[in-house]
C-alpha positions in Angstrom: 58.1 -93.1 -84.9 58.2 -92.8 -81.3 62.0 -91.1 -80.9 63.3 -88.0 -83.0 66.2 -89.1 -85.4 69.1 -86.2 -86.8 69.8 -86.3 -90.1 72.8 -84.7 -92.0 72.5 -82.4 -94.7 74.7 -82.4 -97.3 75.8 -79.3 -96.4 76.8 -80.7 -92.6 74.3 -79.4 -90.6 72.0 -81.2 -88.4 68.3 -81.3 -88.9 65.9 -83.4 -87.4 64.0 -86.2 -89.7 60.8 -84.2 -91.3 57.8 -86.9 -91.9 55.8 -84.3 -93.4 58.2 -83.0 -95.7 58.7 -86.9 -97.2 55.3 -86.9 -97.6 55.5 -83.6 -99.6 58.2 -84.8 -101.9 56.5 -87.9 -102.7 53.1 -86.2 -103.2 54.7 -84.0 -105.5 56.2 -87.0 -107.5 52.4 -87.8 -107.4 52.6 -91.8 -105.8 49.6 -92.9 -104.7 48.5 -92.4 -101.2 48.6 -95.7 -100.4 52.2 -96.1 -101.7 53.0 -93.1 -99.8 51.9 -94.5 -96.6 54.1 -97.7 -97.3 57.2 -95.9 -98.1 56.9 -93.7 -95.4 57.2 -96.6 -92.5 60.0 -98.3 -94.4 61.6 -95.1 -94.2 61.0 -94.4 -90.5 61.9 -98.3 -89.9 65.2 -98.0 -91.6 66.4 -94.9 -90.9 69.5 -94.2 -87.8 70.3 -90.8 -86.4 73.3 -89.7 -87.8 72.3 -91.2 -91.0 73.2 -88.2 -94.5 69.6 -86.9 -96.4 71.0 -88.1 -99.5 70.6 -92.1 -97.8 67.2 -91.0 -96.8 66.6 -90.0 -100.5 68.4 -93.0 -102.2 66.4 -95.3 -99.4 62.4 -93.7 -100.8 64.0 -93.5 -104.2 64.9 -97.1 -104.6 61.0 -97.9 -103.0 59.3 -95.7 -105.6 61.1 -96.9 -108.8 59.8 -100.4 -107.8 56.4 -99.1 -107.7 56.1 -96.7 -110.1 59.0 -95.3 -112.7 57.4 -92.2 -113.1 56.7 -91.1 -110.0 60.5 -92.5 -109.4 61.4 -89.8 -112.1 59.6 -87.1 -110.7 61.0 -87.7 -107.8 64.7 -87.1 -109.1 64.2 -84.1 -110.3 66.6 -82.1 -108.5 69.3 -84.9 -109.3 68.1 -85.3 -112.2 68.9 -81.3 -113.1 72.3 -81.6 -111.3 72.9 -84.7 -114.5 72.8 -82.2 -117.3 76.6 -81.4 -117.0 79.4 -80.7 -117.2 78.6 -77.9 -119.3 75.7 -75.3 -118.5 74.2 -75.6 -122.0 71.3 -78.2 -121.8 70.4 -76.7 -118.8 69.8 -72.8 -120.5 67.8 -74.7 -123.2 65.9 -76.3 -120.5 65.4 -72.7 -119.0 64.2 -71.5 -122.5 61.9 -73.6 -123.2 60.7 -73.4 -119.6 59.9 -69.7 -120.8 59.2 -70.7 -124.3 55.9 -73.0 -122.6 54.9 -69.8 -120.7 54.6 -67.2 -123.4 58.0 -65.7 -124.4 59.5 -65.8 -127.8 63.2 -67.2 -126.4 66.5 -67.0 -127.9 69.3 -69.2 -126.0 73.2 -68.5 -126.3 72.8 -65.0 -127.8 75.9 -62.5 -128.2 74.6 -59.0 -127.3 76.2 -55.5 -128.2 75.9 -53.7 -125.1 76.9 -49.4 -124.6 80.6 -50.8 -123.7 81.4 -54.3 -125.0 79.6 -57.5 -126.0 78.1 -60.1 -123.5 77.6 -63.5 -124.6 73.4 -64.1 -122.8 72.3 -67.5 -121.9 68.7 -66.7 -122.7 67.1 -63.6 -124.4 63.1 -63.8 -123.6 60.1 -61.3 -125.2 56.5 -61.5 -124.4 55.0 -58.1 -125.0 56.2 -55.0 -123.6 58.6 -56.9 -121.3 62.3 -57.5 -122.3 64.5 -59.9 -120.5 68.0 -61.1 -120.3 68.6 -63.9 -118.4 72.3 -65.6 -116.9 72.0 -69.3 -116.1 73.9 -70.6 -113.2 74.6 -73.8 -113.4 75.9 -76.5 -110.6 76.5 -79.8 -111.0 77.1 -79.8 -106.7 74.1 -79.2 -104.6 76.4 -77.4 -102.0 77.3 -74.9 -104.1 74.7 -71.8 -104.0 74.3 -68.2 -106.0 75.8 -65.8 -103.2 75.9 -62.0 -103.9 78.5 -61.9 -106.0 76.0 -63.8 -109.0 73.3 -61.1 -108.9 75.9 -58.1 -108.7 77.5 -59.5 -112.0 74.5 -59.9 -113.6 73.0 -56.8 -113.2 76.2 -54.6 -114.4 76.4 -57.0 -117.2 72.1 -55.8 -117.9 72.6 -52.5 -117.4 75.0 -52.4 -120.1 73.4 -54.1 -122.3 70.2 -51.9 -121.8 72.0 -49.2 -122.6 72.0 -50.7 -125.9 68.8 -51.9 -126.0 66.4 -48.8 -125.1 68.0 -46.9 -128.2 66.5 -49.9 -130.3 63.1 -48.6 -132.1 60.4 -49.7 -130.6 62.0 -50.5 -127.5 61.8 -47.1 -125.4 58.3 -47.8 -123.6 59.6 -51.7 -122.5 60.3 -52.9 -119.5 63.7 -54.7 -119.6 64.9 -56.6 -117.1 67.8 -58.7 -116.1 67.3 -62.6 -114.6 69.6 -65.1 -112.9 68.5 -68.7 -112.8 69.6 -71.6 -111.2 69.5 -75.0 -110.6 70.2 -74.7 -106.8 69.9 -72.3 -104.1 70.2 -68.3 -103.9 71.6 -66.9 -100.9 69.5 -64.7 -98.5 72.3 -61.6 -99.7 71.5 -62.5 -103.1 67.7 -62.9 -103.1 67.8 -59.7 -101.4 70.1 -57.4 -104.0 68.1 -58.9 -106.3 65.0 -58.2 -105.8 66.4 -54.5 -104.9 67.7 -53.8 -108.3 64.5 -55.5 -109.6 66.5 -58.3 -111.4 64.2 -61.4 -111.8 64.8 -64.4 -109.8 64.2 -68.4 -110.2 66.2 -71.4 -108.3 64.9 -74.5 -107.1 62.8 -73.4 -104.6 62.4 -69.7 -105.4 59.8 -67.5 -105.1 57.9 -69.9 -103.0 55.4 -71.9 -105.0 56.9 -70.8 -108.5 60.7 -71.8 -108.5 62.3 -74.3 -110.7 60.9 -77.2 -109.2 57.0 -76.0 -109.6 57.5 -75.0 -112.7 59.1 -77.7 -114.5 56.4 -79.9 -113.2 53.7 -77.5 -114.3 54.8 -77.3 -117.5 55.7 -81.0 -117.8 59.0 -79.8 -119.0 61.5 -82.9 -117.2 65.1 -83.5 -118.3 65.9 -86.8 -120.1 68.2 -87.4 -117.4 65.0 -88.0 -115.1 64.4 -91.2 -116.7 65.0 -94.4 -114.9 64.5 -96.4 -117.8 67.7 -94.8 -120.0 71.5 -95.8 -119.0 74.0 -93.2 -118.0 76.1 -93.7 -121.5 72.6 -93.3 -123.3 71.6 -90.2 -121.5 75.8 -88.6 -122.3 74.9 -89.4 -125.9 71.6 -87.9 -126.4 72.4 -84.8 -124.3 75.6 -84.9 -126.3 73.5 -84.3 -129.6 71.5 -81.3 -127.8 68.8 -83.7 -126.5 67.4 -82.4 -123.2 64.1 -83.0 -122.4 61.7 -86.1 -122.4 59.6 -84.0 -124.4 62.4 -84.5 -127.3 62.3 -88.4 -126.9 58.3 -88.0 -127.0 58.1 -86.3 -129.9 61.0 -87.9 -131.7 60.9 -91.7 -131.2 63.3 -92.1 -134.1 66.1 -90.9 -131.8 66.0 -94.4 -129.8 66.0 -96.5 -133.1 69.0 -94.2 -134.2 70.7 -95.6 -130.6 69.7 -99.3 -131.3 67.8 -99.7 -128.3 65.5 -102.7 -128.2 61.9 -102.3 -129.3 60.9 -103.6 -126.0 63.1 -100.7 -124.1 61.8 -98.2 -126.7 58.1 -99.1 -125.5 58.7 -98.6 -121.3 61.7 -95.3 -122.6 58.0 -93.4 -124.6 55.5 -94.5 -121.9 57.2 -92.7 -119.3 58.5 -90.0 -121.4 55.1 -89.3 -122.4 53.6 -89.7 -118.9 56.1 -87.1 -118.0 55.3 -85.0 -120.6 51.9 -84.1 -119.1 51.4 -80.8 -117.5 50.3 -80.3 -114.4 48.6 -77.6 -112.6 46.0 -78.6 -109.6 48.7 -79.0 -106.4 50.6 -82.2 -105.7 48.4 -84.4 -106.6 
């Protein structure tokens, strides 16, 4: 592309169009490189400066999920997260399995005697000596980040409740910790008071290389809502039931019967369900 084209981010500001960081996001929905190659020159042949990210995103999107619904689905992740409301529920069991799959003996929606009063904690997580209790922030807006204010609560909120839980027996030699995850973006402020008071930190895209979006993919651990192949109303009614994850529609095929979805639906709904099932751990590709 011969001339530099602006973009608009959702939150406003101005950034110029990033070819590499297309190439990235589609990599990591793993399209084929030659799929790749041909979405990227559609993109650079449609796109006008002044024209929002989220076009940009809809325009590769719509490409992909003619090629290949899985890779479509992969690709939709962070939308696909931002589907799970209104209520933050689906998206703490999504963060306890997420933990669940690496190790910890998890507990979600937990109420919690701390020294002072009770706290109702999103997810409780054990894996040998270490002891956490995790918030879950949840927004269904991808301009609204964790400032400050998120890691500050938290941490009074732990430190009462460790209070509590290092007179436990057994419990005087763990490490406890407290943990904010969420679905979007931390603040610079908050990343840094947190990591300060040693309170343990996931969004999106943080740490680098291990936040929300790595790690989901890693553990083949995508939302229902990621599927292209499922209606709105179908995905409201499933996550309705406590249905989150594709893993749930892999493993329970009965729940599309109990819909009355066609067999012929059922068979593309499993396929990519399974395929998204699959864990991943060698890079994008």
């Amino acid at each position: 592309m011969a001339k530099s084209v602006n973009l608009i981010k959702h939150s406003g500001d101005v950034v110029p169009f990033d070819r590499k960081k297309l190439i990235h996001s589609l990599q990591r929905a793993r399209a084929s490189d030659v799929l790749i190659q041909q979405i990227v020159e559609q993109v650079e042949h449609q796109i006008q400066d002044g024209m929002t990210t989220k076009k940009v995103y809809q325009l590769a999107f719509t490409m992909l999920r003619k090629k290949s619904r899985v890779s479509a689905s992969r690709y939709k992740l962070k939308k696909a997260l931002m589907e799970l409301g209104p209520s933050g529920f689906p998206f703490e069991k999504l963060v306890g399995e997420l933990m669940g799959r690496e190790g910890f003996s998890t507990q979600v929606g937990v109420i919690v005697a701390g020294n002072c009063v009770q706290h109702e904690v999103d997810v409780i997580a054990q894996k040998e000596n270490v002891h956490y209790m995790i918030e879950c922030k949840y927004h269904s807006d991808q301009g609204r980040f964790c400032n400050v204010k998120t890691p500050l609560y938290i941490h009074s909120r732990f430190l009462d409740v460790e209070k509590q839980w290092v007179r436990q027996k057994g419990h005087g030699a763990k490490l406890h910790k407290g943990g904010v995850y969420t679905n979007t973006r931390l603040t610079t402020d908050a990343i840094q008071y947190g990591n300060c008071v040693g309170l343990l930190l996931c969004s999106w895209d943080h740490p680098n290389g291990n936040g929300l979006k790595d790690r989901i993919d890693k553990a083949g651990l995508h939302p229902l809502t990621a599927l292209t192949t499922l209606t709105k109303g179908e995905k409201t009614k499933l996550l309705d039931k406590g249905i989150v994850l594709c893993k749930d529609i892999h493993e329970n095929p009965m729940l599309l019967d109990d819909m009355g979805i066609s067999r012929s639906r059922q068979k593309n709904i499993l396929n990519d369900s399974r395929e998204l099932c699959k864990t991943h751990s060698h890079g994008p590709r």
